[in-house]
N, C-alpha and C positions, 0 to 999 in steps of 0.2 A: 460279435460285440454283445448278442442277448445272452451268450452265454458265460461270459463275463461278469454280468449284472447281475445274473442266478447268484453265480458264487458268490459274488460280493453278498449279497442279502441269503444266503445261508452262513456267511461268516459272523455277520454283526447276529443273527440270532445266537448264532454260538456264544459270541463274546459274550452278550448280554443277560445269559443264561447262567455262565462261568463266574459275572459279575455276580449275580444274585445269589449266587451256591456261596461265592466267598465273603459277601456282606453275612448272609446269616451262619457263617462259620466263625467267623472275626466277632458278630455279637454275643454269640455262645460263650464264646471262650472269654471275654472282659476285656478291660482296656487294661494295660500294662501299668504297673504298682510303680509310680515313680517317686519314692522314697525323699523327703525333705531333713535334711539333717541341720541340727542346733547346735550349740552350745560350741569349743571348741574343735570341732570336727575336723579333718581335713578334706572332706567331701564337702563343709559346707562354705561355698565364697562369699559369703555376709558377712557384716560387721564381727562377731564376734568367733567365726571361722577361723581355719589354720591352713585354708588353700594356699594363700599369697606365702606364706612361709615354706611351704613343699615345692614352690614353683620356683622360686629363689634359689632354694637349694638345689635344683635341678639346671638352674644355669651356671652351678659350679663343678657339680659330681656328678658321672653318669650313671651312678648305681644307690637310685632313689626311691622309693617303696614306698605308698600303702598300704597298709593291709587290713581289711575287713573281717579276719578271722587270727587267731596266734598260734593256727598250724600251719598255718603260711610262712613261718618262720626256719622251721626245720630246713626248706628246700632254698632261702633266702641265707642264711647264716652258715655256710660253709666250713668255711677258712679267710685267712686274712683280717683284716681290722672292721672292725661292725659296730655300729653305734645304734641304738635302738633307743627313740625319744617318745616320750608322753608326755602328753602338755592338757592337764588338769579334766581331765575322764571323768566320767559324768557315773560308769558302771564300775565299781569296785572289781578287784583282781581276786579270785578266788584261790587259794594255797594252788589248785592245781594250773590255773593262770599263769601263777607268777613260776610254778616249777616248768611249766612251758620255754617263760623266755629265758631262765637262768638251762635251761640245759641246753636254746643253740644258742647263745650265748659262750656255751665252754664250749663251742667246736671252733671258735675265732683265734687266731693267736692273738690278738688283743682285742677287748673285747668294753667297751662303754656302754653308760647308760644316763640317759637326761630324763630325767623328773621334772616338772614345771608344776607345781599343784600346791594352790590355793587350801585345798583342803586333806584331808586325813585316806581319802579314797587309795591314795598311791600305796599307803603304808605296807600293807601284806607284798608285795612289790622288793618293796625295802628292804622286808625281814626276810623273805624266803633268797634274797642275794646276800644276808650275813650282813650286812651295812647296818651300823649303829646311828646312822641318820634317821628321825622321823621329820614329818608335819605334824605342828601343834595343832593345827587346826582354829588358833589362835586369833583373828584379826588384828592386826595392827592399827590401833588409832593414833593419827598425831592432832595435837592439842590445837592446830591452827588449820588445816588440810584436810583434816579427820582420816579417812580410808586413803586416799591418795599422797601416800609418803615417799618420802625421796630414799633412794639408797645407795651406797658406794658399792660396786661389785667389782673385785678383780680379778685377773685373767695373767696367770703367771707359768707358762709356758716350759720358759728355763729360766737358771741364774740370773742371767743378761737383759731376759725382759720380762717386765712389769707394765701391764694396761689396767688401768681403774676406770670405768663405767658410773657417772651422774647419773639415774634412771630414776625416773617417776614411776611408782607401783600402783594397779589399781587392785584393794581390797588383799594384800599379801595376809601371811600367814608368819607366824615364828618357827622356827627350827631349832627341837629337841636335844641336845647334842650335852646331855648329862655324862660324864663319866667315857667319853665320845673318845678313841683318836682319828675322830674326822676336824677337817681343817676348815674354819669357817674363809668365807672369801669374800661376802656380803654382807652389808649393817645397813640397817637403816637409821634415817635421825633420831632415831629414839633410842638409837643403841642396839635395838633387838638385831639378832641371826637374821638373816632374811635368804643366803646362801650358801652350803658349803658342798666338799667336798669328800671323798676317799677312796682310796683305795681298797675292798673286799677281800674277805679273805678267800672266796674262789676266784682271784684274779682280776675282778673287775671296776675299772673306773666309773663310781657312782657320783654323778654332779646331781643334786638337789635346787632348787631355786622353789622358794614359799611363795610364788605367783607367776601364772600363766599367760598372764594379758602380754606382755614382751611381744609375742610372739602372734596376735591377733592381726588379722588383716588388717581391719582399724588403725592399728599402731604403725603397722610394717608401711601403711601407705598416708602415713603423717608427711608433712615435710618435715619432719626432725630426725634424721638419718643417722641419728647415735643407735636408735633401737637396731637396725639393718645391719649398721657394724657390730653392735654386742652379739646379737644373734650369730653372724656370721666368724667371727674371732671364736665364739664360744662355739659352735660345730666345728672347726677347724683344730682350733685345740683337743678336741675331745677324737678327733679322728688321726690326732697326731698327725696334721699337716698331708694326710695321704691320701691322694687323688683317686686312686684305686676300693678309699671306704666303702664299705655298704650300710646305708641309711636306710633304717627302716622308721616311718615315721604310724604311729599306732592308730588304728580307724576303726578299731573292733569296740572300743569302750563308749558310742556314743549311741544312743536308739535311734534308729531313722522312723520316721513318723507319714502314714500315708498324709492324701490331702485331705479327706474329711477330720484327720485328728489332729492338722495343725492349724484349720480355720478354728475348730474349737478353742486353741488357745492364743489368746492376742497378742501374748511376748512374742510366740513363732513370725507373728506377722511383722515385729517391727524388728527382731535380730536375725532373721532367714534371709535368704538371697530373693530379692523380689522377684528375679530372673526364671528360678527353680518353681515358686511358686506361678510363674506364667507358663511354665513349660508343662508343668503338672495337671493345670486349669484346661489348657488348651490339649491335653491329650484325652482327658476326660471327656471334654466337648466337643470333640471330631471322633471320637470311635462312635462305631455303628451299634454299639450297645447303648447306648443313650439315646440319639435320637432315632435307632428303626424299628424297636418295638412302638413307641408313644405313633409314626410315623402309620404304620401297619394300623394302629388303632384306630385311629382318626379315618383312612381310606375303609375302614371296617365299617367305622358307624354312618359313614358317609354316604356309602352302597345300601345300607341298612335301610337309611332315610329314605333314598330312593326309589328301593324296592316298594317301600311303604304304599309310594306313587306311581300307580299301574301304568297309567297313560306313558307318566313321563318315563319311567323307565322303559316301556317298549320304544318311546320315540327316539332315545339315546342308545338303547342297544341296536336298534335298525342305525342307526346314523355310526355307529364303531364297526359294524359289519361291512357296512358299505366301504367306508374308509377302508378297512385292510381289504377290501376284494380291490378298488381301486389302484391301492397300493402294488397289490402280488400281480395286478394286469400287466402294470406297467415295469414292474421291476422285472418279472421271470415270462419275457415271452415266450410262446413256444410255439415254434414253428415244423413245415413238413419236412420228414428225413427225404433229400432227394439226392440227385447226381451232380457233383459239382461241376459248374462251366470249366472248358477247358482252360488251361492258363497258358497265357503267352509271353513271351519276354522281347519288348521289341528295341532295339537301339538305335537312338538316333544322330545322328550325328552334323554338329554345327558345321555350316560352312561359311564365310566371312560374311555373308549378309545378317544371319545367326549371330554370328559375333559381335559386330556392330550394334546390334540391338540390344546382345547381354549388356556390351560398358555403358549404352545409355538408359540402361535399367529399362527399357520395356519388358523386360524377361526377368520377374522376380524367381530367383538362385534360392537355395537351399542347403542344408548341411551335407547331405548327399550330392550334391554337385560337384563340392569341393572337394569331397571323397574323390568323385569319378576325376576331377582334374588333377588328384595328387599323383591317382595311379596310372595317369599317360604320364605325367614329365618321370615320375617312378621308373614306368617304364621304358622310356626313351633315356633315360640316363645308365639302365642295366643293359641298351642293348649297345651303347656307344662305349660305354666305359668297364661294362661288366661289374659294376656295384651299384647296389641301392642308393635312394636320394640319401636317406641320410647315416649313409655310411662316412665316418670321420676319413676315409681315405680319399673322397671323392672331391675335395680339397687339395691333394694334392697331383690331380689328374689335369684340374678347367684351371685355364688364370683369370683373372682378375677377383682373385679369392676373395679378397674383401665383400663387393659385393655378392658374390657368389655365396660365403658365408651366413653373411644378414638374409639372405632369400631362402636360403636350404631352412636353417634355423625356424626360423618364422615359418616355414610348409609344416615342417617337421612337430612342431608346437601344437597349429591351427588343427593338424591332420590327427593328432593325439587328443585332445580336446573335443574336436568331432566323433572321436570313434569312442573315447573311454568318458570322457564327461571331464572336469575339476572347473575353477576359478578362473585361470591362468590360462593361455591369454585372455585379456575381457574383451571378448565379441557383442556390440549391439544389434549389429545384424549381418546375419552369413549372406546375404543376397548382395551389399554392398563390399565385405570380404570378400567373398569369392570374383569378386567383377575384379576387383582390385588385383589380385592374386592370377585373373588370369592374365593381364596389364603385365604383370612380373614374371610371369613364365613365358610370353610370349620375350622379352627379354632375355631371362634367363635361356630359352631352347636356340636362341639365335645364333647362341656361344656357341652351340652344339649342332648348328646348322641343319636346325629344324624348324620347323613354325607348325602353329596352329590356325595363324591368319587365315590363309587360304584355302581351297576347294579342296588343295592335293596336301595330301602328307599326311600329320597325327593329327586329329581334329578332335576339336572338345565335346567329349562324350555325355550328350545327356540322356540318361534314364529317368525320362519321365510318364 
């Protein structure tokens, strides 16, 4: 046993050791950059996000995308129908950006594009896909609403059907469409473009919409469920109806902002995800680079003081010395190497007066008793029948199988239970089991015209 306790307290020093080598490795290296994203993002689930939009579409189609970079595309855009959406990008598309998505793009056999943008950001987008569509960049005021204008938008599929869309806009944009053969699809009450569409001349269906709010969480978790079906009608359509699409929705055109750069700005705190923002707070405030330098300083200056105090400091370093001798007395005995006493194994064996005493519990029983009583009816059932107790054929040897069965069962259970551990059976106490059980064996061997009753025969073996 002392040498048990050794190990044990050379283990927790180890631990404790390992501990302290990996706090001051985890503070070296910093807390992890967990990025806060604005604006329409689809990384960010705040008000004015595009998570709740990616997430909808992902309870329709199985082949849904963000992407945080636009070389992500090349290995996403194949073959088959792809539709590649942006919804009002905060970082402009660079000529080499936009020749990005236009060339996987041509590796689709059909191949879409959704625009959602408020503002002119999209345009180089536009032009480098041939589309004679821009953004004015325009706002639309109406005379009684101001920014927030209503628009018809339609959604015409084939011949046969026609959906028009009532939609409240927040803050749209006009759309260019001079000398255009793109097809507008969207007005608003004031008349102005607010949507259209075309066909490219490398192939591809370019849908425009002069505002991105549609498509905001905000929106999408209004109770006004027009927004969720336009959305959804208009990816449908734009995927040609094809389950097999691949949706790529765009994440690269937003800045994600650490947390010290988005308490600086107060909008972050009121359209970011408050959620993102606790997660970000509390990673910052549990790594060990925050609090185990200041932590380290403090037991620094503290000793310091100390020191200062001759007296008290000898009285407290005697008083931690003592402690840990105390401690190592007790923990790591150590004793003479000598010759170990001989060992004997002795058995004894119950004979009915013994028994009589186990049912009346004067003799508290143990897990091990139960052992030693499986393995006489064990073995009194292999030398009469030639199979183990709980061999399924040993049922069809003894009648009155019924009970027969309920008793094997239940040995067989208690006996596994005892030797390997689980839940099952629930025993509250083996000393009260086992009396009981031997109450059932003494039944059970009777069949077999045996007992354990009395002086003569198999008797209940205790090793104690």
């Amino acid at each position: 046993m002392n040498k048990l306790k050794t190990v044990a307290a050379v283990a927790i020093s180890t631990i404790l050791a390992l501990l302290a080598i990996g706090l001051i490795a985890v503070a070296e290296k910093g807390p992890s950059q967990i990025q806060i994203f604005v604006g329409a993002s689809p990384f960010n689930t705040g008000l004015i996000g595009t998570f709740k939009f990616v997430e909808m579409l992902r309870t329709r189609y199985s082949m849904v995308y963000v992407i945080s970079s636009l070389s992500e595309l090349r290995k996403i855009f194949t073959s088959g129908t792809c539709l590649f959406i942006a919804v009002s990008p905060e970082v402009g598309y660079s000529k080499s950006d936009a020749e990005t998505v236009g060339d996987a793009l041509s590796k689709c056999k059909y191949a879409s594009i959704l625009v959602a943008d408020e503002s002119t950001t999209s345009n180089a987008l536009l032009e480098t896909l041939e589309t004679s569509i821009r953004v004015n960049g325009k706002i639309i005021i109406d005379a009684v609403n101001g920014p927030y204008i209503y628009a018809y938008i339609s959604i015409q599929p084939n011949a046969s059907t026609h959906k028009v869309y009532y939609l409240q806009l927040d803050i749209a944009s006009q759309l260019k469409l001079e000398f255009s053969k793109a097809k507008p699809v969207g007005y608003a009450d004031t008349g102005d473009v607010v949507a259209a569409e075309e066909l490219s001349p490398l192939g591809v269906h370019v849908f425009v919409l002069g505002d991105g709010s549609i498509f905001l969480n905000q929106v999408l978790e209004s109770n006004k469920t027009v927004y969720k079906d336009f959305a959804i009608d208009l990816v449908n359509y734009l995927c040609r109806y094809d389950g097999g699409c691949k949706i790529v929705v765009d994440g690269s055109r937003y800045p994600g902002y650490s947390l010290d750069k988005a308490l600086e700005n107060k909008n972050m705190l009121v359209y970011a995800d408050p959620i993102a923002f606790a997660a970000a707070f509390a990673t910052r405030l549990l790594h060990p680079s925050t609090w185990l330098l200041p932590a380290i300083e403090f037991l620094n200056s503290f000793f310091k003081n100390i020191a200062s105090m001759y007296n008290l400091f000898i009285a407290i370093l005697a008083a931690l010395s003592g402690s840990i001798y105390i401690f190592l007395e007790h923990r790591m005995v150590i004793v003479d190497d000598r010759r170990l006493d001989e060992q004997r194994e002795v058995e004894v064996f119950a004979t009915g007066d013994v028994r009589e005493a186990i049912l009346k519990g004067k003799i508290k029983l143990g897990k091990q008793d139960f052992l030693n009583l499986f393995t006489i009816v064990n073995t009194v059932t292999q030398l009469v029948y030639g199979v183990e107790l709980c061999n399924p054929r040993l049922f069809e040897l003894i009648p009155s199988r019924e009970y027969v069965k309920r008793y094997v069962n239940r040995m067989c259970k208690l006996r596994k239970k005892a030797s390997e551990g689980g839940f099952l059976p629930i025993v509250f106490s083996w000393s009260r089991t086992t009396a009981k059980m031997v109450r059932e064996s003494e039944e059970f061997l009777s069949l077999l015209g045996q007992s354990i009753a009395g002086e003569k025969g198999f008797e209940y073996l205790l090793m104690r």
